[in-house]
C-alpha positions in Angstrom: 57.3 190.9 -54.6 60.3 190.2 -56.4 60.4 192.7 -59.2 58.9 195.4 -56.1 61.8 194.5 -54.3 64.3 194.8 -57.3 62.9 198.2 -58.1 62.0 199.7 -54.8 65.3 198.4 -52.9 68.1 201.2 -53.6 71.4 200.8 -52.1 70.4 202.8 -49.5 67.3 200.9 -48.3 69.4 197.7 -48.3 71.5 199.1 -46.2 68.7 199.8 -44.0 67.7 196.6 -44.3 70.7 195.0 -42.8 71.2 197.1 -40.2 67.8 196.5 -38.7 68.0 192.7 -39.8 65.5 192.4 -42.3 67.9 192.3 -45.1 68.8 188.2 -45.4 64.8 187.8 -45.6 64.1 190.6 -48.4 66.9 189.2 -50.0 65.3 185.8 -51.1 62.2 187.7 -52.6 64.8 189.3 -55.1 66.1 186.1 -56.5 63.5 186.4 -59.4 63.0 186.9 -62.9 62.9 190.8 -64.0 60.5 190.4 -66.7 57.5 193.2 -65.5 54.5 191.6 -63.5 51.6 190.1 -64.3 48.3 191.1 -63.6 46.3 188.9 -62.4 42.0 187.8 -61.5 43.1 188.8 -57.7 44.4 192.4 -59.0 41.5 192.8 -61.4 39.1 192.0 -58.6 40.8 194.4 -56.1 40.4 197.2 -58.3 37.2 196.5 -59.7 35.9 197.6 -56.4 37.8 200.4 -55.7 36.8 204.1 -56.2 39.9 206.0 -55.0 43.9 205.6 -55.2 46.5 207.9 -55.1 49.6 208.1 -57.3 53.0 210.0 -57.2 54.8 211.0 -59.7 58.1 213.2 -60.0 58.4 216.9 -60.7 61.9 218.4 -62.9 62.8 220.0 -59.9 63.4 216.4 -58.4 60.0 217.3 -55.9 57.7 214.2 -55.4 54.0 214.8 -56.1 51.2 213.1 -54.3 47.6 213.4 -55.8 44.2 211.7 -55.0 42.5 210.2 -57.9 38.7 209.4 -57.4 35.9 208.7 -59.5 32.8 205.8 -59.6 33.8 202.1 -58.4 36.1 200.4 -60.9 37.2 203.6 -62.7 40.6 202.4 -63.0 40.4 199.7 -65.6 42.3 196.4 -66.1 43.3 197.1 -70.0 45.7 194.1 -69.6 47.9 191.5 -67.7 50.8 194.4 -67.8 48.3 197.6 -68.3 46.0 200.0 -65.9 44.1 203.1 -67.3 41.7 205.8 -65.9 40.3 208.1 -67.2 41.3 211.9 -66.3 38.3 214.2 -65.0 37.6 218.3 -65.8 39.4 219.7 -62.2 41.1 222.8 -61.0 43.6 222.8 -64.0 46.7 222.3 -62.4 47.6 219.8 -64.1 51.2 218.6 -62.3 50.6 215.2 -62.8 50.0 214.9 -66.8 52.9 217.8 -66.5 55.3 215.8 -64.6 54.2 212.8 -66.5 55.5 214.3 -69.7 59.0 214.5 -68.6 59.2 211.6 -66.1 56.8 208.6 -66.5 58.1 207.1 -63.5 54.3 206.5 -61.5 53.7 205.3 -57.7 50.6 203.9 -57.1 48.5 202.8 -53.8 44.9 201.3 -53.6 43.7 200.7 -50.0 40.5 198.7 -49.2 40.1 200.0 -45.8 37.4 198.0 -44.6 38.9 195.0 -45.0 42.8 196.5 -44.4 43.9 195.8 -47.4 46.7 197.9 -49.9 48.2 197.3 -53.4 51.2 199.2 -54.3 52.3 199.4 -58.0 55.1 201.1 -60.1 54.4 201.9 -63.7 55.1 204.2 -66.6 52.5 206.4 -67.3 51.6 208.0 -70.6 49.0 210.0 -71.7 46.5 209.8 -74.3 43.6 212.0 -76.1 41.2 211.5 -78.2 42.8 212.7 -81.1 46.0 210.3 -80.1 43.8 207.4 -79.4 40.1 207.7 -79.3 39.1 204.0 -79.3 41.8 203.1 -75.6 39.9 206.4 -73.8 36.6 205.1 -74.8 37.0 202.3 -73.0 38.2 204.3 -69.8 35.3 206.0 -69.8 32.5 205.5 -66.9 28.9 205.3 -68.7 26.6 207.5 -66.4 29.2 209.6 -64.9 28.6 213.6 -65.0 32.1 214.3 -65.4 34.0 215.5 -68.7 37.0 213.5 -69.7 39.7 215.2 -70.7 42.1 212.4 -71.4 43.7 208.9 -70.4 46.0 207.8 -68.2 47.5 204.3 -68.9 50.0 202.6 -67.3 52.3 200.2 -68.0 53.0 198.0 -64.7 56.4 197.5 -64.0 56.0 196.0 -60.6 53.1 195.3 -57.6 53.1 194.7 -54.3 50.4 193.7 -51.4 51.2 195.7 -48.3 50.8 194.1 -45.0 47.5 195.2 -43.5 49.1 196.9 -40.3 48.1 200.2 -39.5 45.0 200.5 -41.9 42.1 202.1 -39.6 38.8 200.3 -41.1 36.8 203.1 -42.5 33.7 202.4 -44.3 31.8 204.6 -47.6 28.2 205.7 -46.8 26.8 202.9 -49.1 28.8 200.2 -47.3 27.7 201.6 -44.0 24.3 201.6 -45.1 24.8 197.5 -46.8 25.9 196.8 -43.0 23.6 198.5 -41.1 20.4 197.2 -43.2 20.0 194.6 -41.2 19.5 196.4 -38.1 17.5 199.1 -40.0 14.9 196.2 -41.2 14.9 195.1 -37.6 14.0 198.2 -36.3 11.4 199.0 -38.5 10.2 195.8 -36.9 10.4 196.5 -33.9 8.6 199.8 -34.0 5.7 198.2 -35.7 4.8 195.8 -33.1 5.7 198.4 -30.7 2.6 200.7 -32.3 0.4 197.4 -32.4 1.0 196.7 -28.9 0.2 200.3 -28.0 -2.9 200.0 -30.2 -3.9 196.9 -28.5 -3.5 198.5 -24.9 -5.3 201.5 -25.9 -8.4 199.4 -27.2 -8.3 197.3 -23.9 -8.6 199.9 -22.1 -11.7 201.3 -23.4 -13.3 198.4 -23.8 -15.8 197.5 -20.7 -14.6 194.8 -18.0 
């Protein structure tokens, strides 16, 4: 957390920070090197398996901007130790992010893995890129099989990560996962009912049969 904390922790947050008392501890996670960090297999892993995020970035008017980002599982790639991309789908052509992007790369980024209460927070610098500004980065940020036209790359340089405390995260669950945890019971069921009809087969053919 030590570059999060060096980036994230304004002079007014420390001051925060001490006067609820949590400043002496978030001072020792500061005491670190400033060098951007690393990516590592637990971040690649955590993403992999993700199919939503959401990622802020900041108008010229100073106005923060929040938008959800969604797309197959492990649409957000891991390009490098220090680099994220996705690609950027055909949507209602606003376009404030890539717009805000251009002026201020400055980028906020949270993945939550909500059935397991899990969050990753990371600041980067965004760019974006085309196929005419490079074609062979965006083909590898594209999802083979998904209907969706790209219409250009986001990558991101990490500057900073952090892994959120799981408080607060209500466990919600996708219809595959639901249906992954529930197969069990389904199988079961379909058990049951089977014996249930044999069993009603038998009594029926009991009953008409002479004593």
């Amino acid at each position: 957390m030590g570059r999060f904390a060096r980036l994230a922790f304004t002079p007014a947050v420390k001051a925060l920070q001490e006067q609820f008392g949590s400043r002496a501890a978030y001072a020792r996670v500061e005491r670190t090197g400033d060098a951007p960090d690393v990516l590592t297999d637990d971040e690649a892993e955590f993403l992999s398996q993700r199919d939503s995020f959401y990622m802020a970035s900041i108008g010229s008017n100073g106005w923060p901007y929040i938008q959800h980002r969604g797309g197959p599982q492990g649409f957000v790639r891991v390009l490098d130790s220090h680099t994220l991309g996705f690609a950027d789908y055909r949507g209602n052509k606003q376009y404030i992010s890539t717009g805000n992007v251009s002026e201020n790369d400055r980028v906020a980024l949270i993945f939550v893995d909500y059935p397991h209460q899990a969050r990753l927070k990371v600041l980067a610098r965004a760019s974006v890129i085309t196929r005419e500004t490079d074609a062979a980065t965006l083909k590898r940020l594209e999802v083979p099989g998904y209907d969706a036209k790209v219409e250009r790359g986001f990558v991101l340089k990490v500057e900073a990560f952090d892994w959120n405390c799981p408080q607060h995260i209500t466990p919600r669950f996708t219809e595959a996962e639901l249906d992954q945890m529930l197969r069990p019971v389904s199988t079961e069921l379909q058990t049951l009912r089977a014996d249930n009809r044999a069993l009603r087969e038998e009594l029926e053919r009991l009953k008409r049969t002479p004593v």
